[in-house]
PDB file with one MODEL, atoms N, CA, C and O in Angstrom:
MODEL        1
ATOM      1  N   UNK A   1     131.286 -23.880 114.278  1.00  0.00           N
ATOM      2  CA  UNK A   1     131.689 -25.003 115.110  1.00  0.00           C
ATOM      3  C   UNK A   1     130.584 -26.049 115.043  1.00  0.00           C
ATOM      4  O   UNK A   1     129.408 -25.727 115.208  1.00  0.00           O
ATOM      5  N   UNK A   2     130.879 -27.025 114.854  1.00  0.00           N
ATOM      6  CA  UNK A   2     130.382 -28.351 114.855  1.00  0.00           C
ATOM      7  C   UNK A   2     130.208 -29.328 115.862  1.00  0.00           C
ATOM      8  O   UNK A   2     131.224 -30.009 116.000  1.00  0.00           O
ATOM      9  N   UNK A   3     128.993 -29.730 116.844  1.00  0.00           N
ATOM     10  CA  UNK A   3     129.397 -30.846 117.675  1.00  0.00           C
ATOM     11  C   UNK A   3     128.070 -31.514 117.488  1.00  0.00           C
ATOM     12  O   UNK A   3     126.899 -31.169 117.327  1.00  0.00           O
ATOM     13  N   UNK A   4     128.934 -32.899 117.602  1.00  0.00           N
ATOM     14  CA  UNK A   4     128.161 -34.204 117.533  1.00  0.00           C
ATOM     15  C   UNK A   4     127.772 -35.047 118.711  1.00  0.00           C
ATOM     16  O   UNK A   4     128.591 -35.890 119.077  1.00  0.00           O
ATOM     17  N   UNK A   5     126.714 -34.946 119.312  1.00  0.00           N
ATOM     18  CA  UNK A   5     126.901 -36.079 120.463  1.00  0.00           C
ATOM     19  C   UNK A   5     125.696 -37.153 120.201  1.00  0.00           C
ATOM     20  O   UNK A   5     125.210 -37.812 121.120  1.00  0.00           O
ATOM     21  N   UNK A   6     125.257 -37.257 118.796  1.00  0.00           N
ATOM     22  CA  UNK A   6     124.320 -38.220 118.580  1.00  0.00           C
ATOM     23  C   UNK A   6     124.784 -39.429 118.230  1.00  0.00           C
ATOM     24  O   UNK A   6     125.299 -40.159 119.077  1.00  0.00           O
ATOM     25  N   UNK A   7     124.641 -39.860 116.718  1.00  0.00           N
ATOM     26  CA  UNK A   7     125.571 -40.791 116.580  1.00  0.00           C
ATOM     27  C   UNK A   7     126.846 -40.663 115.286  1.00  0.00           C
ATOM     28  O   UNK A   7     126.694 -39.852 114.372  1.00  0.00           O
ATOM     29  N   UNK A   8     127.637 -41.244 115.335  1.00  0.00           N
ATOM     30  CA  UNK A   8     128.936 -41.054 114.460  1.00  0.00           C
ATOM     31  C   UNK A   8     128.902 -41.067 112.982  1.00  0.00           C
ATOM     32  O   UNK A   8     129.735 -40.443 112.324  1.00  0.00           O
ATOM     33  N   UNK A   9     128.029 -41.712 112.489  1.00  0.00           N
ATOM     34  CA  UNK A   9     128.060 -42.198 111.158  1.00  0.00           C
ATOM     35  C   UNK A   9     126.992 -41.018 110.633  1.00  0.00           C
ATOM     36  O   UNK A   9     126.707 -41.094 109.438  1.00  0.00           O
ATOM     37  N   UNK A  10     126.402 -39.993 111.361  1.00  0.00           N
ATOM     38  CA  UNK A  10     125.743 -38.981 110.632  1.00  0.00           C
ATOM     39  C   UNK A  10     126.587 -38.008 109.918  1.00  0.00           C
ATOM     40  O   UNK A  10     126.168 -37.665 108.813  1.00  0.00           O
ATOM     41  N   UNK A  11     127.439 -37.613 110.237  1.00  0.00           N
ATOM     42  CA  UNK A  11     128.648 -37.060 109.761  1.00  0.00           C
ATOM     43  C   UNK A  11     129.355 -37.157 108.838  1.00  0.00           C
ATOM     44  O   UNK A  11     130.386 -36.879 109.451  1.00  0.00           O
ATOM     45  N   UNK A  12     129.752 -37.356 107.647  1.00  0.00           N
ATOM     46  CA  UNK A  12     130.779 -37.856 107.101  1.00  0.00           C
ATOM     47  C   UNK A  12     131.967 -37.208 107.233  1.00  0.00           C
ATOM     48  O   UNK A  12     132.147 -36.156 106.619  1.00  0.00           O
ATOM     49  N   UNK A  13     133.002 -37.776 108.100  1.00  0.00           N
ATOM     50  CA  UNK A  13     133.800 -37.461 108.593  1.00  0.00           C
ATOM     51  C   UNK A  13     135.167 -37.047 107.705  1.00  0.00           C
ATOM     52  O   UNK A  13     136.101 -36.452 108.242  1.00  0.00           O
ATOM     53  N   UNK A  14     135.177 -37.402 106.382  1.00  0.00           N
ATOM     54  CA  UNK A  14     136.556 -37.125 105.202  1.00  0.00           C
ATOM     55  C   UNK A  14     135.999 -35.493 104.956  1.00  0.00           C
ATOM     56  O   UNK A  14     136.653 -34.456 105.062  1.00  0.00           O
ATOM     57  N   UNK A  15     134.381 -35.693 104.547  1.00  0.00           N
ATOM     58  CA  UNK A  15     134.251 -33.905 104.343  1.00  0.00           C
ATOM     59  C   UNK A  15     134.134 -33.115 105.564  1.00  0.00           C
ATOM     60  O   UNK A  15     133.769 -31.969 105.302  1.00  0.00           O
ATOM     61  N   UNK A  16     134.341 -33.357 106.971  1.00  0.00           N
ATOM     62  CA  UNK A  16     134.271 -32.807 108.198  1.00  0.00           C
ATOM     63  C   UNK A  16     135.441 -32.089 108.009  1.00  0.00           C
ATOM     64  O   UNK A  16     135.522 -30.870 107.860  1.00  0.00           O
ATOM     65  N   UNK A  17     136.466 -33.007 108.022  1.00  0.00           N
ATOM     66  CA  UNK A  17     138.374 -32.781 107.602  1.00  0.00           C
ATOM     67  C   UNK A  17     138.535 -31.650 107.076  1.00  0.00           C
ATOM     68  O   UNK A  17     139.140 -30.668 107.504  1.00  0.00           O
ATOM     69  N   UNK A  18     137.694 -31.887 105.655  1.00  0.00           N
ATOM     70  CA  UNK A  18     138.003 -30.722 104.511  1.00  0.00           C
ATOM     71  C   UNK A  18     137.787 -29.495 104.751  1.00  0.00           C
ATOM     72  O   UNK A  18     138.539 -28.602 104.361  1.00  0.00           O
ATOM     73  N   UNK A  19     136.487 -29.264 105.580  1.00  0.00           N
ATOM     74  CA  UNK A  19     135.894 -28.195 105.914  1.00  0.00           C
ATOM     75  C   UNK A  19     136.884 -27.570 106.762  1.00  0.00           C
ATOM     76  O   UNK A  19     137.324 -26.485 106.381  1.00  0.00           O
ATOM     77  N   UNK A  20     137.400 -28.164 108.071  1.00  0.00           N
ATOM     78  CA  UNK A  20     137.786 -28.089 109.077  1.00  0.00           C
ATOM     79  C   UNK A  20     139.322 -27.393 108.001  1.00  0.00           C
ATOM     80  O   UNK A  20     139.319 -26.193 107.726  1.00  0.00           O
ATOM     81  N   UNK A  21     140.410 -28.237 107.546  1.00  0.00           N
ATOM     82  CA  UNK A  21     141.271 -27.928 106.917  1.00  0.00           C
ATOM     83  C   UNK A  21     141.218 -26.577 105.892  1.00  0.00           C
ATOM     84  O   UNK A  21     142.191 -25.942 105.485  1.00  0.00           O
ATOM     85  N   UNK A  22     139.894 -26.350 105.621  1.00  0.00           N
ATOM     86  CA  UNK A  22     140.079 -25.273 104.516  1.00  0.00           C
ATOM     87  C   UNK A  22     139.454 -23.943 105.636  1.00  0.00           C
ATOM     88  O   UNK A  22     139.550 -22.748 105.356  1.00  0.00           O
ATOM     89  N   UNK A  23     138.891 -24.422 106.774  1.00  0.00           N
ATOM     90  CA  UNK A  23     138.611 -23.341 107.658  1.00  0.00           C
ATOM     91  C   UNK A  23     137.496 -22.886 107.120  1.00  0.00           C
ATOM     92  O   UNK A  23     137.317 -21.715 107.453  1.00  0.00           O
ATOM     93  N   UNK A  24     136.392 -23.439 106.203  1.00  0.00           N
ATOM     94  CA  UNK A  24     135.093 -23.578 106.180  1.00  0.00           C
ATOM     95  C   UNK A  24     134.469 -23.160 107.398  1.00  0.00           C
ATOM     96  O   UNK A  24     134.084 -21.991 107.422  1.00  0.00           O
ATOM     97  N   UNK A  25     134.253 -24.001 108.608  1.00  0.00           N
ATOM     98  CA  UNK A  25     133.984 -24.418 109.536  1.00  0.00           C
ATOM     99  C   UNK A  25     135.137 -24.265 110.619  1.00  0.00           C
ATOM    100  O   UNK A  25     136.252 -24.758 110.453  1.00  0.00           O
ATOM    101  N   UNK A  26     134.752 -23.503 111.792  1.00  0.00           N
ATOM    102  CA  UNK A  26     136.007 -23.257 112.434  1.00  0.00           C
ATOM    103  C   UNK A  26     137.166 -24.196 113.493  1.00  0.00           C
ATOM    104  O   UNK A  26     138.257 -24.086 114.053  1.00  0.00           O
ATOM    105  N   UNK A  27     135.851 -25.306 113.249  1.00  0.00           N
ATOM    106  CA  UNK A  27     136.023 -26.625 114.013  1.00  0.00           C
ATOM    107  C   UNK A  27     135.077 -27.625 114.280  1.00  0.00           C
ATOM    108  O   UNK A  27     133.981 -27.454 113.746  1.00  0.00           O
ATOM    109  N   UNK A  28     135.245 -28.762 115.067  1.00  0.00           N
ATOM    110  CA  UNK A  28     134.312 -29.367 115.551  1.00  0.00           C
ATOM    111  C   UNK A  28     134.719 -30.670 116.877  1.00  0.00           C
ATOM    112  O   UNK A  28     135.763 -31.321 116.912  1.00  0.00           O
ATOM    113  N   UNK A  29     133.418 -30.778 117.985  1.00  0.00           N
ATOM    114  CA  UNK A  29     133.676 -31.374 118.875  1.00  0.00           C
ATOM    115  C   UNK A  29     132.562 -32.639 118.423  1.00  0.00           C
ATOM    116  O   UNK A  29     131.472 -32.438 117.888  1.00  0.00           O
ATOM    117  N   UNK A  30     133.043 -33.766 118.727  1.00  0.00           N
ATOM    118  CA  UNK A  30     132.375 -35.336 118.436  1.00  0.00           C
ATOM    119  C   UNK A  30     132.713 -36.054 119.737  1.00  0.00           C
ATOM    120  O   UNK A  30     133.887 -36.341 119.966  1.00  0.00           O
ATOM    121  N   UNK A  31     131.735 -36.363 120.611  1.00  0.00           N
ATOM    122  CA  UNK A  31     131.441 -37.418 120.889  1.00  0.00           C
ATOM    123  C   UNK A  31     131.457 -38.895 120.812  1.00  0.00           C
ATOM    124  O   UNK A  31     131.620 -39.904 121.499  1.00  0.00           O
ATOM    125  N   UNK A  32     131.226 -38.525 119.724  1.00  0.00           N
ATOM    126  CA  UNK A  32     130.579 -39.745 119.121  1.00  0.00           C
ATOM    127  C   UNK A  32     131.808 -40.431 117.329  1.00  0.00           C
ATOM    128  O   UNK A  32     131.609 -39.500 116.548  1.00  0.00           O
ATOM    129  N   UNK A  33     132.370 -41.033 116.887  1.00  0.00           N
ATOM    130  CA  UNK A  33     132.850 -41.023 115.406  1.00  0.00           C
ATOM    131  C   UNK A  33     132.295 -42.393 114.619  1.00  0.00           C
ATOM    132  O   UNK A  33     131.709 -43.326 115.170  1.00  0.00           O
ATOM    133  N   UNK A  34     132.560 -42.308 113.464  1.00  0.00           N
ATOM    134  CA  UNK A  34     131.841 -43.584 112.909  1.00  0.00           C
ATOM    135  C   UNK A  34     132.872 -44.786 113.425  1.00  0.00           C
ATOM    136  O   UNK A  34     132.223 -45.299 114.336  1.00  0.00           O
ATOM    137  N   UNK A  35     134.175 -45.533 113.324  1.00  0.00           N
ATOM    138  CA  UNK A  35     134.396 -45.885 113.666  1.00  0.00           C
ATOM    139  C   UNK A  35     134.697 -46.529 115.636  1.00  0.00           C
ATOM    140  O   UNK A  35     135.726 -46.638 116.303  1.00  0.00           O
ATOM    141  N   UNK A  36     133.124 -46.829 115.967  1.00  0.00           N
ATOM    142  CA  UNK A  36     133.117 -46.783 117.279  1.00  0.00           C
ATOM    143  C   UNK A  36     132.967 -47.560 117.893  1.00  0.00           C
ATOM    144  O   UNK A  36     131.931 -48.146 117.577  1.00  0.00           O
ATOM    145  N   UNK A  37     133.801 -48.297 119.303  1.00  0.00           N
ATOM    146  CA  UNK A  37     135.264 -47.399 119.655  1.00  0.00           C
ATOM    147  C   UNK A  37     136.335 -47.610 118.597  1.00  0.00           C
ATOM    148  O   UNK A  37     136.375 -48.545 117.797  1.00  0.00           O
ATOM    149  N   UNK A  38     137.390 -46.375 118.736  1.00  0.00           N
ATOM    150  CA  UNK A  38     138.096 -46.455 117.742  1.00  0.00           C
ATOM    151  C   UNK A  38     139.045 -47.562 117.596  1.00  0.00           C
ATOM    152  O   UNK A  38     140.022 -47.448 118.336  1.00  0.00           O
ATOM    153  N   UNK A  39     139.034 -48.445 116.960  1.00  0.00           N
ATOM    154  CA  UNK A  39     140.448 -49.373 116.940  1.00  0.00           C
ATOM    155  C   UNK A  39     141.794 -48.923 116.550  1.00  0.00           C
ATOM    156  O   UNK A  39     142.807 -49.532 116.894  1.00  0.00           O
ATOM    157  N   UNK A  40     141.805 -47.760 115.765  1.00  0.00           N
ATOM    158  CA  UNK A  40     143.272 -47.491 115.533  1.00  0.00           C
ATOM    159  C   UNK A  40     142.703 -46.034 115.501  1.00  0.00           C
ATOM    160  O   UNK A  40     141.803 -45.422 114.926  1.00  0.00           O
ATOM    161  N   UNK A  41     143.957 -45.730 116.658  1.00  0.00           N
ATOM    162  CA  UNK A  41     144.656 -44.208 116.574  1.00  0.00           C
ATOM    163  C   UNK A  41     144.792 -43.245 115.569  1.00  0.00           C
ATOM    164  O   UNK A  41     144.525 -42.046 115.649  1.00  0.00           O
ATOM    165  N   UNK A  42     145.204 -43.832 114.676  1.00  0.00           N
ATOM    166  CA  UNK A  42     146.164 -43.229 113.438  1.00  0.00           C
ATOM    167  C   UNK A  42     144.782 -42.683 112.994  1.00  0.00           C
ATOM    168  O   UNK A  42     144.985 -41.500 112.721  1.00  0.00           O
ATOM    169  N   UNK A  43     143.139 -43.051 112.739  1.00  0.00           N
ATOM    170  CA  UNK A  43     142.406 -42.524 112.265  1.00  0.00           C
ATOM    171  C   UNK A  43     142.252 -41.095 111.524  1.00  0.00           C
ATOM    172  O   UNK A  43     141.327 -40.634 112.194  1.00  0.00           O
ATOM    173  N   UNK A  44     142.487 -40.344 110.807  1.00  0.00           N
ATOM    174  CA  UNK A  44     142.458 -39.154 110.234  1.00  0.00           C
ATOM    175  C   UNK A  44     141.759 -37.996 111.303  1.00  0.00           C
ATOM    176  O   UNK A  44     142.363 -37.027 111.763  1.00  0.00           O
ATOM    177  N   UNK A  45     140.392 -38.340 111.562  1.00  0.00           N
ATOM    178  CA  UNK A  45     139.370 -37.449 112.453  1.00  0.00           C
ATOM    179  C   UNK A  45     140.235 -37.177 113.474  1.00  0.00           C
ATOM    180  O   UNK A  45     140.616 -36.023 113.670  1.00  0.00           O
ATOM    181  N   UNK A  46     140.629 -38.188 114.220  1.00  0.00           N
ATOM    182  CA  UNK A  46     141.840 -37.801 115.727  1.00  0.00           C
ATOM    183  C   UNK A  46     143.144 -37.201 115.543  1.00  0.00           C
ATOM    184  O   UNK A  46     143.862 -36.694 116.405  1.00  0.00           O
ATOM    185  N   UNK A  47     143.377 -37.342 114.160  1.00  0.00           N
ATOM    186  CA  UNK A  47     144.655 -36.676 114.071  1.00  0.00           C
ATOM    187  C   UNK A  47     144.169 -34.972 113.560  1.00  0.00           C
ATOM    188  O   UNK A  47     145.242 -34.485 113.204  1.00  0.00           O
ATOM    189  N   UNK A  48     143.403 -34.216 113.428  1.00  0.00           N
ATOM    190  CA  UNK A  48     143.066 -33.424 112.463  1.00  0.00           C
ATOM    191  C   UNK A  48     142.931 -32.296 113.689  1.00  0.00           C
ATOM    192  O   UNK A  48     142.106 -32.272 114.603  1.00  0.00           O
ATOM    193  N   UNK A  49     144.027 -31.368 113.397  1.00  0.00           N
ATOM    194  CA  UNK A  49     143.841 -29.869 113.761  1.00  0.00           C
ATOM    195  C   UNK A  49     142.566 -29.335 113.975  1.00  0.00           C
ATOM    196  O   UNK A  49     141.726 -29.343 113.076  1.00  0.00           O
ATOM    197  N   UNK A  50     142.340 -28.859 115.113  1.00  0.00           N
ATOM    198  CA  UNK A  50     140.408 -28.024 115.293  1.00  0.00           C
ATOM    199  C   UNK A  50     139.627 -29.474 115.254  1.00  0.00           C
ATOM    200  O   UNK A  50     138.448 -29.126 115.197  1.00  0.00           O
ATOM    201  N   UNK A  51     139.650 -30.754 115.254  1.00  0.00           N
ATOM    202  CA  UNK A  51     138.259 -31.556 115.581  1.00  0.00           C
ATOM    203  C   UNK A  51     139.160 -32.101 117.013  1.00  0.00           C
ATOM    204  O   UNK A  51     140.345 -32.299 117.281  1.00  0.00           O
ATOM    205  N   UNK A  52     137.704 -32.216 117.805  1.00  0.00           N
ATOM    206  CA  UNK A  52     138.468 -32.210 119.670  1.00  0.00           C
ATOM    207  C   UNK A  52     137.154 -33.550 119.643  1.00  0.00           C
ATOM    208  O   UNK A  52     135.976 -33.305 119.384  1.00  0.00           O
ATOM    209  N   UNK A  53     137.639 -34.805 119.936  1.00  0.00           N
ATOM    210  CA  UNK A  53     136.922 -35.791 119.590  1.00  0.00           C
ATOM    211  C   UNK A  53     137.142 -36.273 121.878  1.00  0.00           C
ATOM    212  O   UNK A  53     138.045 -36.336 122.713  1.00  0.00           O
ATOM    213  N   UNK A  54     135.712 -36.453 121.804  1.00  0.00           N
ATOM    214  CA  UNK A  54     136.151 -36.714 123.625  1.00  0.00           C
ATOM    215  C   UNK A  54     135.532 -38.502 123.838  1.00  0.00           C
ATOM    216  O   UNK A  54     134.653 -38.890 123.069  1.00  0.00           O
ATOM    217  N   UNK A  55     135.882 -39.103 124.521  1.00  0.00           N
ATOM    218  CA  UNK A  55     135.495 -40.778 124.626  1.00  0.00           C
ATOM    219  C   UNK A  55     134.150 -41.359 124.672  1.00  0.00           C
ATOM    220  O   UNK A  55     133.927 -42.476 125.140  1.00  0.00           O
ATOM    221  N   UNK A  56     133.062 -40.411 124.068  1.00  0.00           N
ATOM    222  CA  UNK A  56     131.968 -41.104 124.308  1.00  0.00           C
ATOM    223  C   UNK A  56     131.161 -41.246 125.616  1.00  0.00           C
ATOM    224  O   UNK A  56     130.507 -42.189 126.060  1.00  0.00           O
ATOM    225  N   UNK A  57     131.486 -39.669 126.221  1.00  0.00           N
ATOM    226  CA  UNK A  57     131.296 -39.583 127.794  1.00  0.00           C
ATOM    227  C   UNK A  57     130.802 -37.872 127.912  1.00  0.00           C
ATOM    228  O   UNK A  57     130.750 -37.096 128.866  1.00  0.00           O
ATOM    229  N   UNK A  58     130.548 -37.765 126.756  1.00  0.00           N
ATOM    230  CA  UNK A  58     129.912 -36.005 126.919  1.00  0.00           C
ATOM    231  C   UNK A  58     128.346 -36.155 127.535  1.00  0.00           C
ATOM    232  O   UNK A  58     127.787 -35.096 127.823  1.00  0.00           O
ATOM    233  N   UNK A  59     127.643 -37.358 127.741  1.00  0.00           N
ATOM    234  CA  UNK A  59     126.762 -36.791 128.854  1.00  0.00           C
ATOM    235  C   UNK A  59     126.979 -36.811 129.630  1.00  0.00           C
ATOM    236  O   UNK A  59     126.073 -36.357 130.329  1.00  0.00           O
ATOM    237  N   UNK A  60     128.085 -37.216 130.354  1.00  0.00           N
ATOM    238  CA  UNK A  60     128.365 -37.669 131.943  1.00  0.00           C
ATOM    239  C   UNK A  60     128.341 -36.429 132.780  1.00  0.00           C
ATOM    240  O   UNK A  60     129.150 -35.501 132.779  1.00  0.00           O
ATOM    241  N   UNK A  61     127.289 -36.586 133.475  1.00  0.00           N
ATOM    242  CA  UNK A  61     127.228 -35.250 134.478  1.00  0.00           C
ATOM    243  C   UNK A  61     126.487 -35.715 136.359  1.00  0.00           C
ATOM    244  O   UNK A  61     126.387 -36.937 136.462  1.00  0.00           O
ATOM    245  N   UNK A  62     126.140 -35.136 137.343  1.00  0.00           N
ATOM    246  CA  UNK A  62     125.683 -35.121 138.427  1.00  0.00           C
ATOM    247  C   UNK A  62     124.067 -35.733 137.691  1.00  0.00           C
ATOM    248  O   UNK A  62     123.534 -36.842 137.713  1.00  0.00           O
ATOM    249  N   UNK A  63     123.699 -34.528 137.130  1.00  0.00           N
ATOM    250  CA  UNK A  63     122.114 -34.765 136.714  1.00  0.00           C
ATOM    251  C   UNK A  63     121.867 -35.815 135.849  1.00  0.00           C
ATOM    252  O   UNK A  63     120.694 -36.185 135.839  1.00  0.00           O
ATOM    253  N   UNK A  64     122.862 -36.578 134.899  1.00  0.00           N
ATOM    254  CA  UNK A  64     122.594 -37.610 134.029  1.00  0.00           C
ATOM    255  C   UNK A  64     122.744 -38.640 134.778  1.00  0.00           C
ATOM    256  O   UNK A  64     122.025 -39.614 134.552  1.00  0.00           O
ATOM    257  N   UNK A  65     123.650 -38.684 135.786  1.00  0.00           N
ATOM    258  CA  UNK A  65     123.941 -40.095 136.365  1.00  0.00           C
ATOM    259  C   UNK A  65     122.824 -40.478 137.278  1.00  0.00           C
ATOM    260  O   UNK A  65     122.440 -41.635 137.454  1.00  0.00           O
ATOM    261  N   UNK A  66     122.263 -39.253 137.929  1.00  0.00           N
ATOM    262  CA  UNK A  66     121.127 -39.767 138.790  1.00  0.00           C
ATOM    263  C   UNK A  66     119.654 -40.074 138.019  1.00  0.00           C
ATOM    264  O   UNK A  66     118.755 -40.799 138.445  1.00  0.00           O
ATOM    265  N   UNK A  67     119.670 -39.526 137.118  1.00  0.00           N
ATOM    266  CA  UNK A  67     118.000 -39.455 135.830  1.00  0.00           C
ATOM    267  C   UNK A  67     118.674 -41.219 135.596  1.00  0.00           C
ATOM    268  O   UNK A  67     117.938 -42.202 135.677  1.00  0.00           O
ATOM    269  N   UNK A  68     119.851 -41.288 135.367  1.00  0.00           N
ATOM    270  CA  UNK A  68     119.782 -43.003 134.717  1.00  0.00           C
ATOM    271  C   UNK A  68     119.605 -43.795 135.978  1.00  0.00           C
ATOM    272  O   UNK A  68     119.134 -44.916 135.783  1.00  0.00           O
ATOM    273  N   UNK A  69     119.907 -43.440 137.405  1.00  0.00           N
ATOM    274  CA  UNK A  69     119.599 -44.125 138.296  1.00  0.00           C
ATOM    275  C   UNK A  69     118.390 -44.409 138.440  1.00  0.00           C
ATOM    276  O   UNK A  69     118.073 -45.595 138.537  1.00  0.00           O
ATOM    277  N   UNK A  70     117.380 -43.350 138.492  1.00  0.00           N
ATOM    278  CA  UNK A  70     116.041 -42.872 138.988  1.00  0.00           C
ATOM    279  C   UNK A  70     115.028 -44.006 137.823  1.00  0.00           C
ATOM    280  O   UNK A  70     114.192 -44.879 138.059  1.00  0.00           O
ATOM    281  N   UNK A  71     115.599 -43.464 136.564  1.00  0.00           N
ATOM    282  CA  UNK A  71     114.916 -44.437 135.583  1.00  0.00           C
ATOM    283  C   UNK A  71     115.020 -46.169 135.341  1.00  0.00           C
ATOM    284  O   UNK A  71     114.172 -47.012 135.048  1.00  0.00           O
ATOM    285  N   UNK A  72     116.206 -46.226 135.563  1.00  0.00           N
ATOM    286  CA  UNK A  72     116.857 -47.836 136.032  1.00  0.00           C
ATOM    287  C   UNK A  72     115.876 -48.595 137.036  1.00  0.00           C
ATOM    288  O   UNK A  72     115.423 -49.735 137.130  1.00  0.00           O
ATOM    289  N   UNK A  73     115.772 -47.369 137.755  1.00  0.00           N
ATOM    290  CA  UNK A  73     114.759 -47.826 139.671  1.00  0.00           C
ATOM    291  C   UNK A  73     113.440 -48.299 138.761  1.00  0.00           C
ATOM    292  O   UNK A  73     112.872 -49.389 138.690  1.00  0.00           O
ATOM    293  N   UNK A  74     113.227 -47.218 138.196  1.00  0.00           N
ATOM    294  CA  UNK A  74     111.948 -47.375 138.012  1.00  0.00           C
ATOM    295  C   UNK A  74     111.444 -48.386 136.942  1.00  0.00           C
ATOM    296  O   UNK A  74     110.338 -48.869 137.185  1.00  0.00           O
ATOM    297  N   UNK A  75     111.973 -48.731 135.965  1.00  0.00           N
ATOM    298  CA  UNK A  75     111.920 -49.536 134.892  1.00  0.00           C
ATOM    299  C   UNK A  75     112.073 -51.058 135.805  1.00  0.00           C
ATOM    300  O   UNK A  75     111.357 -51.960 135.371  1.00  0.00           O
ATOM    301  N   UNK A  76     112.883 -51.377 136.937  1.00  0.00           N
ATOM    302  CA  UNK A  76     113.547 -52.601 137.711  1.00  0.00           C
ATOM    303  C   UNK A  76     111.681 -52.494 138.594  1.00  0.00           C
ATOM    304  O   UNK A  76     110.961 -53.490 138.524  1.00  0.00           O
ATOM    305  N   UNK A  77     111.334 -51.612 139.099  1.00  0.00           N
ATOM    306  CA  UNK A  77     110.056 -52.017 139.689  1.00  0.00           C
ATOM    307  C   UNK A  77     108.845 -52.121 138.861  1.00  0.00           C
ATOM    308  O   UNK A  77     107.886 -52.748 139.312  1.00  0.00           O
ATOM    309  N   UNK A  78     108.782 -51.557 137.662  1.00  0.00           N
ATOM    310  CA  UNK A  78     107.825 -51.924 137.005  1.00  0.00           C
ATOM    311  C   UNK A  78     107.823 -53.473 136.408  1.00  0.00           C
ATOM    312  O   UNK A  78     106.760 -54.093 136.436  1.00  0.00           O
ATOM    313  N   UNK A  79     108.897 -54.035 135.922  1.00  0.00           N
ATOM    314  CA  UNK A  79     109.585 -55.369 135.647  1.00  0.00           C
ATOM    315  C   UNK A  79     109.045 -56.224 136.724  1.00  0.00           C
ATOM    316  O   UNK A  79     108.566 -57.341 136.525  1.00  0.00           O
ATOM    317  N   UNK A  80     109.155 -55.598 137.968  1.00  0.00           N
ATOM    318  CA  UNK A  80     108.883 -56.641 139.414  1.00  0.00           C
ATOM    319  C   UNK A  80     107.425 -56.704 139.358  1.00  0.00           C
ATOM    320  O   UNK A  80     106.911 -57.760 139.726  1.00  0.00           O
ATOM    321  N   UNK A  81     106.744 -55.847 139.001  1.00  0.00           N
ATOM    322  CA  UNK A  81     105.124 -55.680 138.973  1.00  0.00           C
ATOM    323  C   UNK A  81     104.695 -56.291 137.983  1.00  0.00           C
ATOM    324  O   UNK A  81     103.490 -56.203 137.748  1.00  0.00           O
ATOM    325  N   UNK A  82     105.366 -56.919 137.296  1.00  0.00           N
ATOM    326  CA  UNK A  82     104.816 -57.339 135.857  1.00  0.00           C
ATOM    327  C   UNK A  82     104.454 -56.923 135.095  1.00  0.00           C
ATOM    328  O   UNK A  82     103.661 -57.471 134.330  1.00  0.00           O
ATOM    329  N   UNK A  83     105.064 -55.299 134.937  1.00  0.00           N
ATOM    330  CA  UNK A  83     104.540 -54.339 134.065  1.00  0.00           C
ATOM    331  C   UNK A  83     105.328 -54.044 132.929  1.00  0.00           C
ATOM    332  O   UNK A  83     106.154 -54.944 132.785  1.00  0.00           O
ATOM    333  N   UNK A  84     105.425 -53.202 132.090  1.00  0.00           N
ATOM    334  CA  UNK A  84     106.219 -52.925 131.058  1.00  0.00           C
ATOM    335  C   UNK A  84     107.058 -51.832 131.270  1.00  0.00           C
ATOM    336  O   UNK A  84     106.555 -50.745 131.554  1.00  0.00           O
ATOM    337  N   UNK A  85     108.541 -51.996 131.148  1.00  0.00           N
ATOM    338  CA  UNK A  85     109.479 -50.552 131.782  1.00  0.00           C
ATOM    339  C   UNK A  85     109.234 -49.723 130.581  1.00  0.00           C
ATOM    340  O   UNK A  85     108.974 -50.074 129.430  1.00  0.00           O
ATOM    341  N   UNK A  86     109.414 -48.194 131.256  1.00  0.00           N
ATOM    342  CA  UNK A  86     109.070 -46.910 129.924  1.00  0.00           C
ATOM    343  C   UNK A  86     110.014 -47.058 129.296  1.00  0.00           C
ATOM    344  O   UNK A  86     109.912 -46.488 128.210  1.00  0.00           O
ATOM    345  N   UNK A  87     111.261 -47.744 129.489  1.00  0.00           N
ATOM    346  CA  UNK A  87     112.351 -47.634 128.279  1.00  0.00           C
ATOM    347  C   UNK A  87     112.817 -48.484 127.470  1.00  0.00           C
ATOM    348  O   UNK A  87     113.924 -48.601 126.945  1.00  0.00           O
ATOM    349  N   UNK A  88     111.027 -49.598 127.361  1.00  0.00           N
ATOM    350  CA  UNK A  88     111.883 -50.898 126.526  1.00  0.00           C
ATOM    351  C   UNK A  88     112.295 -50.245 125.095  1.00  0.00           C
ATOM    352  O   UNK A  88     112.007 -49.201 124.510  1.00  0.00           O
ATOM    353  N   UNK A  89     113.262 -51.579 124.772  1.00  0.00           N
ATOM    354  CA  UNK A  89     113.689 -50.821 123.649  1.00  0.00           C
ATOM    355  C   UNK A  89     113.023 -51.633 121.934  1.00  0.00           C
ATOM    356  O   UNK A  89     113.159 -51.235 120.777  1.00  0.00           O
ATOM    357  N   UNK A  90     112.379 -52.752 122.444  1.00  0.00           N
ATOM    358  CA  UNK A  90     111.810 -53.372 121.579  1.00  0.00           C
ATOM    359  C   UNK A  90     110.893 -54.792 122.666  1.00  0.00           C
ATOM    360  O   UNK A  90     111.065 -55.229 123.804  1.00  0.00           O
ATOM    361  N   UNK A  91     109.946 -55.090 121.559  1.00  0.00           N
ATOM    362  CA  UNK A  91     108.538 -56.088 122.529  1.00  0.00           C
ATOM    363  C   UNK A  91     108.393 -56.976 121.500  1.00  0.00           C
ATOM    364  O   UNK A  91     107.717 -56.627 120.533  1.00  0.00           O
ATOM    365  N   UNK A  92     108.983 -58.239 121.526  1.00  0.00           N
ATOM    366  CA  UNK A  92     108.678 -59.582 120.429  1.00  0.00           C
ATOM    367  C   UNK A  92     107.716 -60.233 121.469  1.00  0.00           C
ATOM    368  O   UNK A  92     107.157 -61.298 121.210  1.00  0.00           O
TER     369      UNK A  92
ENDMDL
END
């Protein structure tokens, strides 16, 4: 079994299929797919027996929602202090 909750395009998703179809691999759960969000349905990966593809919401939990609160807080008061938040994501 296979699951992805990093990002989509690590995967190549036509040989995911194959595997999955020839029962290589007994399945797989994604998070995450290269085409993201999906614009069309019809996509192969969503249609494919054994891959269970969920909306891009597999961290959502009690403990994730409050760590992003807690860190949000804290990054918003360091900003107010004139300091640098721990989660910039880039400094030009």
């Amino acid at each position: 079994m296979l699951i992805n909750t990093a990002r989509g395009k690590v995967i190549n998703e036509d040989e995911l299929i194959k595997a999955v179809k020839i029962k290589k691999i007994k399945g797989a759960i994604l998070d995450v797919i290269a085409d993201e969000p999906p614009h069309n349905l019809d996509l192969p990966v969503l249609q494919t027996k054994g891959i269970i593809v969920t909306p891009h919401i597999s961290y959502l939990s009690f403990e994730s929602i409050n760590e992003l609160k807690k860190r949000a807080t804290e990054n918003a008061i360091a900003m107010y202090k004139g300091e640098f938040p721990n989660d910039i994501v880039n400094f030009n």
